[in-house]
N, C-alpha and C positions, 0 to 999 in steps of 0.2 A: 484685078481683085474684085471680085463682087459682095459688096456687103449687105448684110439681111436687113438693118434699117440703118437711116442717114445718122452720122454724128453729131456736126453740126443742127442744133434745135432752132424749131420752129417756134416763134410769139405771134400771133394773130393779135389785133386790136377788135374788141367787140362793139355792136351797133346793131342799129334795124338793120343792116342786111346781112347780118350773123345771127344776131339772137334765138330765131325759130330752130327747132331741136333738129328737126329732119337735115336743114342749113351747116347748124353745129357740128353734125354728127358725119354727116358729107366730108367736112372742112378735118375734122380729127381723122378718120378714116387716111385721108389723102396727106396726113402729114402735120398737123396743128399738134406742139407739146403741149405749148403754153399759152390763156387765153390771159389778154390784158384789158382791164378794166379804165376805163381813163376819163377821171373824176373830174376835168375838164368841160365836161359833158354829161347830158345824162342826169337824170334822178335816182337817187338813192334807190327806191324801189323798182326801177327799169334794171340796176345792178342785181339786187339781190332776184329777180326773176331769173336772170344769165347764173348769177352763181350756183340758184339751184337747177337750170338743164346743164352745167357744168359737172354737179356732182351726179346727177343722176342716169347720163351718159356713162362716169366714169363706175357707177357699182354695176349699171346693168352689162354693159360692155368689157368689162373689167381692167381698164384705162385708167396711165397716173396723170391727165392731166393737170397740171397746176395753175392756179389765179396769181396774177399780178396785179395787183392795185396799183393806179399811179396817181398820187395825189397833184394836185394843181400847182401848188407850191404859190407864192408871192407874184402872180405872175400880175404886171401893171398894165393898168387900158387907160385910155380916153373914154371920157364920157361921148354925150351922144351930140350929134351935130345937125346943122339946120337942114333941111331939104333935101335930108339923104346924105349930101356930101358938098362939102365945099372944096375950093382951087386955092392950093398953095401954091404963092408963086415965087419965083429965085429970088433971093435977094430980100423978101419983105420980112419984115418983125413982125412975132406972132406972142402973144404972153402965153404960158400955158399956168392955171390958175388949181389949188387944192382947193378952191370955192367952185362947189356944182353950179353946170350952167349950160346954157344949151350954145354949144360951139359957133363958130364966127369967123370970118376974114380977122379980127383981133385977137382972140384969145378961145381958148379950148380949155377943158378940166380933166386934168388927169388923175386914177385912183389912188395917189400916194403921197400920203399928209406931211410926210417929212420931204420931200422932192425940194423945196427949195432951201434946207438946211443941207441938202445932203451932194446939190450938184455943184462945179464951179465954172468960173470962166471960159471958153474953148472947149467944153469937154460935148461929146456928139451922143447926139437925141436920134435914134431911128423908131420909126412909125410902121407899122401896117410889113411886117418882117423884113427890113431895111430899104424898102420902096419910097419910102419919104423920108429922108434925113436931113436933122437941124443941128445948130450949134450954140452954146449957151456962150450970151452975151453979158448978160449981168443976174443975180437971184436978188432979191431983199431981204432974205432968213427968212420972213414968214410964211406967205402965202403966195408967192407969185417968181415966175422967170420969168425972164426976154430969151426970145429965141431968135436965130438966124435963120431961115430956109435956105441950105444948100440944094437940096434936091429935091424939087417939087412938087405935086402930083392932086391927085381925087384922092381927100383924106375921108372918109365913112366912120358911122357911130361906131365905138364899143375896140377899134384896134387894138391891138399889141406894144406895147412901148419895150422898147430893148435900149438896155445905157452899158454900154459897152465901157465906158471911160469910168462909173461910177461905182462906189463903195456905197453900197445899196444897205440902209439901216434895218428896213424890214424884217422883223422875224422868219426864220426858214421855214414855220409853219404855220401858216394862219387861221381863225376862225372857223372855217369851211374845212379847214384840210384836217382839220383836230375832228371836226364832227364824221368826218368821211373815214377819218383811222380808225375810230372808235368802231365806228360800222364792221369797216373790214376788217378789224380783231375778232369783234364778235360774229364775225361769218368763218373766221379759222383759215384765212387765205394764207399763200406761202409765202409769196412776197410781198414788200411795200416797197411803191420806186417814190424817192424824193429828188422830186425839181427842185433846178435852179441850186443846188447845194454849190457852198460857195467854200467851207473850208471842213476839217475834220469835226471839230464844235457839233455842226449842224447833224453829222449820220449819229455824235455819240447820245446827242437830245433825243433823237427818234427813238432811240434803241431803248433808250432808260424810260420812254414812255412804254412802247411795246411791252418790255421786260416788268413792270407795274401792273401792267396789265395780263400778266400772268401768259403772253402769248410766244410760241417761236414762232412766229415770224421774223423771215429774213427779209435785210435791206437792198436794195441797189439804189446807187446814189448817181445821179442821173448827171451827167457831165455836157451844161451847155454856156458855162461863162469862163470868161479869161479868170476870175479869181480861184474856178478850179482847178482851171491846167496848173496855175501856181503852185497850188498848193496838193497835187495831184495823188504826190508821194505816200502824203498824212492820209489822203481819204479813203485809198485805196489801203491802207494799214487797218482802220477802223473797219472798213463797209463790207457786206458780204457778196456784193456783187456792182457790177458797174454796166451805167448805160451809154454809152457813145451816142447822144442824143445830138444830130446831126444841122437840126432845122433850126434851132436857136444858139446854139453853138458857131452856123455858119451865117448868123447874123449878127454877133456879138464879135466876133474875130474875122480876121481874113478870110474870104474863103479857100484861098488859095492852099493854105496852111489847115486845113479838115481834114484831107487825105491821111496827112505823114501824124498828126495827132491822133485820129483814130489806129492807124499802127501803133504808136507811139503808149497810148492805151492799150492797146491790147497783148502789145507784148512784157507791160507791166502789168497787167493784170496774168496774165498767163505764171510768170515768174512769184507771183504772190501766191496761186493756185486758187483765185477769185475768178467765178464766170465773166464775160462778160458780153452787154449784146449791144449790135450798132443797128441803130432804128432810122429811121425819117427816109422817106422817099424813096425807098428802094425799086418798088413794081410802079411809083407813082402813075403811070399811064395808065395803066390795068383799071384805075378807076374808072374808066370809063369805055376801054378799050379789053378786047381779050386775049390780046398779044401786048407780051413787052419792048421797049426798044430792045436797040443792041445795048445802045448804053449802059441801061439797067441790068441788064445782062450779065454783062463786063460789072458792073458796081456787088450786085450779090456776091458772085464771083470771087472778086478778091479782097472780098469781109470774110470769106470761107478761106481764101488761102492767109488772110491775116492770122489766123487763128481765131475767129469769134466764137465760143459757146452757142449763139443764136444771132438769128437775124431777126427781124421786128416789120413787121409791117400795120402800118394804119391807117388811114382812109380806105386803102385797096381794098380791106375788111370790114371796116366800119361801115361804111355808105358805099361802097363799091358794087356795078352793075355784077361782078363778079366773083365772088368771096371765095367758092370751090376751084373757080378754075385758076385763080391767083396762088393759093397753094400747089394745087397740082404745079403749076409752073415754077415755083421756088423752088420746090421737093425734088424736083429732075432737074434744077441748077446745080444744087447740091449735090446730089450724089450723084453728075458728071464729077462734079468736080472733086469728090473723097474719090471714086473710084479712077480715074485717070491719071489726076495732076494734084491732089492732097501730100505736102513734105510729114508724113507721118515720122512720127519719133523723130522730130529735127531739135535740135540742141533745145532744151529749157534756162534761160537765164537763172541761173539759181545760185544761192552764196550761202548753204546750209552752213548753221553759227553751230558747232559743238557741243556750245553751252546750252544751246536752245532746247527747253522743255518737251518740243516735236521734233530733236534732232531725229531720236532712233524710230520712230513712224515714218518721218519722210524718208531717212535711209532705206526704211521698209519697202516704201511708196518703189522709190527708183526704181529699188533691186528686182520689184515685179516686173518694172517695164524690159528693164534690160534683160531678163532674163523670158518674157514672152517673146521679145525679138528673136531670142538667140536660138529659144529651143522651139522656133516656128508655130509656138501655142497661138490656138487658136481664141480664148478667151484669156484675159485674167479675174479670178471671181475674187469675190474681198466680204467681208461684214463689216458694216458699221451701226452705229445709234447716234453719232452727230454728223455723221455727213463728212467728215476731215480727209477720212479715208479716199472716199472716191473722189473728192473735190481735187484732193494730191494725185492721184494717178491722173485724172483726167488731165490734168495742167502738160502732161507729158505727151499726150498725144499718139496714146499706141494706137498701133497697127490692130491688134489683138482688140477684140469687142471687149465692153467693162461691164461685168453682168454683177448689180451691188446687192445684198440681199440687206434687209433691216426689220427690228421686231416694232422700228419709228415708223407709224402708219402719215405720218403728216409729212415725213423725209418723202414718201415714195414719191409724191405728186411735186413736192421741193424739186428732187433730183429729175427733172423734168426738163428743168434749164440746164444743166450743165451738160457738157459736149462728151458724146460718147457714152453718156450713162445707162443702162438699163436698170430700173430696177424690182424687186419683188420683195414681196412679204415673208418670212421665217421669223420665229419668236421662238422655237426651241434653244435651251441651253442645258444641253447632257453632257457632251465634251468637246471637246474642237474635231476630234477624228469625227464623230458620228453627225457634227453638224458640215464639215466638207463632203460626208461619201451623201448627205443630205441636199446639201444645194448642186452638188454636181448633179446627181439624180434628177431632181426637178428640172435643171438646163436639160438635161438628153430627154425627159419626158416633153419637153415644149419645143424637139427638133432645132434647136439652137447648138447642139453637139451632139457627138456622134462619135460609136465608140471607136475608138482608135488616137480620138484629140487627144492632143495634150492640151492642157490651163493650169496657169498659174492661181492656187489658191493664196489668201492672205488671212492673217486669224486673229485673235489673244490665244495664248496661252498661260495660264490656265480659262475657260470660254469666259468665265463668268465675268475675266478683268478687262468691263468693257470701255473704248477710249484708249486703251492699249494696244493696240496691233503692231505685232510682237513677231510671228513666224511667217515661214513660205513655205508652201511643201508646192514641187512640180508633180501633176497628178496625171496620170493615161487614163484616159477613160473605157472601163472594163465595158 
């Protein structure tokens, strides 16, 4: 089967060795949907210089790519330490202190005021992304722990602290990440990804800020702690899309257990009809190199036969000696693997409720699929204005390309992320006949069909009741 472009979407992470247009423009060319912003990094106005060669790519070229903000979230460091770095050694006591100070064989200061209210006895401290791990000996509730050094090594200023054991009091968005949303509202981006989200609470805070602030922007709620996976069920109920965020996730849990989670994710999120994308490490080599292992290979690979919406890459893109030739590489992972060895239209887990106010759209949804299977359509085309539409078909996994049409100019660059989507601009409503013999039209004017196809359209009828998708007609194209 040859298909005219990959399903599975591409997320590039932006940086100096993305940012220049000629770079950018290379990198979208070759297969970049989605550019991801990560406010981890970076000043505000090194962001908004990318987001405007983001938009200005996309009008001159006439490209939907979409922006991903990803905010920093709570993430907790160590202060800065003596000489570069001190030697932890097995066995010794180290206090870690909410009093700034400059690090020691004694005692280190970590950024989190509440840390000795909030850890307990036994409960394990990893350092510098699980390379140094302690164990909590005793707190005093104020200011201060004892720690055990299990695992010990060259501790450096400013690391990462991950508490895997711990019921982290910090709010899910801090200071920094409130002034960086703010930003990316007022730049009009499509999504915001939030770190470290820990239960459903945290995507419905973001949203009700977002929504105050008069923006659609959608969420992805970034899955890298055991208090997620717990509570997995909730967040993926609330959120609009999900991040299989791999790098902190396989340092807070087993890693053993990242694998069959990241399935385990994405085939609830698939069932929900919520994107979702697995990030960290995938080309990791490529940063430096311009071939990948095998490994990585095999790892793309089967995040593509998991079902991902997208795959994510970051450093390979950001600071990578190779930004262009990293996607080209991802790009023909991919579509081996859609055109080879992809289980197109394999079972959707689904338990459609009767009652449910989407029962008879998602009815809709299916009946498109199964019936592109059946009558070997080549396309199914659909309208929507919130997105529902394609988000449902896409969850299904047709075989059939999904060409979405929308009069929501901020959808187009949205539907960017999700698997299988194409979409384009229409904002006529005369009647649903004159707006199907219309987007058909426009697909055979852009060589994507051809007469003779069959595609399954999807509508409202009557056009104007929109959020309703209501009909199917199978269409031959004259």
């Amino acid at each position: 089967m040859k298909l005219e472009y990959n399903r599975t979407k591409i997320v590039a992470t932006m940086g100096p060795a993305s940012s220049p247009k000629e770079v950018l423009l290379a990198m979208i060319k070759a297969g970049v949907n989605v550019c991801r912003l990560n406010f981890s990094h970076g000043k505000v106005e090194d962001h908004k210089k990318v987001i405007d060669t983001i938009r200005e790519i996309n009008a001159e070229y006439k490209t939907n790519v979409g922006i991903l903000a990803d905010l920093q979230g709570p993430k907790i460091r160590i202060g800065l330490v003596k000489d570069g770095g001190i030697h932890l050694v097995n066995g010794t006591h180290i206090n870690i202190t909410t009093h700034e100070c400059i690090g020691d064989d004694n005692q280190i200061y970590i950024t989190y005021d509440t840390f000795p209210q909030d850890v307990q006895a036994n409960e394990i401290i990893l350092l510098d992304d699980g390379k140094i791990q302690m164990k909590v000996i005793e707190t005093n509730r104020k200011d201060a722990v004892v720690c055990e050094v299990i695992h010990g090594g060259i501790l450096t200023s400013r690391k990462g602290v991950n508490l895997p054991n711990t019921k982290v009091s910090i709010p899910s968005l801090t200071e920094d990440d409130l002034e960086h949303l703010h930003f990316a509202l007022e730049q009009d981006v499509e999504w915001i990804g939030l770190s470290f989200v820990r239960n459903a609470q945290d995507i419905v805070e973001l949203k009700h800020i977002i929504n105050q602030k008069g923006s659609a922007a959608r969420v992805i709620a970034k899955i890298e702690k055991p208090e997620a996976i717990d509570n997995i069920d909730a967040i993926i109920a609330v959120t609009d899309g999900v991040m299989v965020a791999r790098g902190d996730l396989g340092v807070e849990m087993p890693l053993e257990e990242v694998p069959l989670l990241q399935k385990m994710i994405a085939r609830k999120c698939r069932a929900a009809s919520k994107p979702v994308i697995v990030a960290t490490q995938m080309l990791e080599s490529m940063i430096t190199t311009p071939r990948p292992t095998r490994a990585e290979v095999n790892d793309v690979a089967n995040s593509v036969l998991d079902g991902a919406d997208a795959v994510m890459l970051s450093g390979e893109t950001s600071v990578g000696e190779f930004p262009v030739i990293v996607i080209e590489t991802m790009a023909k992972i991919v579509r081996n693997v859609e055109e080879l060895g992809y289980p197109y239209n394999s079972a959707k887990e689904t338990n459609m409720d009767p009652a449910s106010p989407e029962y008879l759209r998602d009815a809709v949804c299916g009946s498109a699929v199964y019936l592109a299977e059946h009558t070997n359509a080549v396309g199914i085309v659909a309208m929507t204005v919130s997105g529902y539409t394609a988000y449902e078909i896409s969850s299904y996994r047709p075989k059939a390309s999904t060409y979405i049409f929308t009069s929501n100019k901020q959808l187009l660059n949205a539907l960017s992320l999700v698997w299988g989507v194409k979409a384009f601009y229409y904002d006529k409503l005369e009647s649903t006949d004159q707006s199907i013999s219309d987007v058909n039209a426009a697909l055979k004017n852009e060589l994507l069909i051809k007469t003779g196809d069959v595609v399954i359209n999807t509508a409202a009828v009557p056009i104007y009741k929109q959020g309703k998708t209501n009909m199917l007609k199978v269409s031959v194209i004259e």
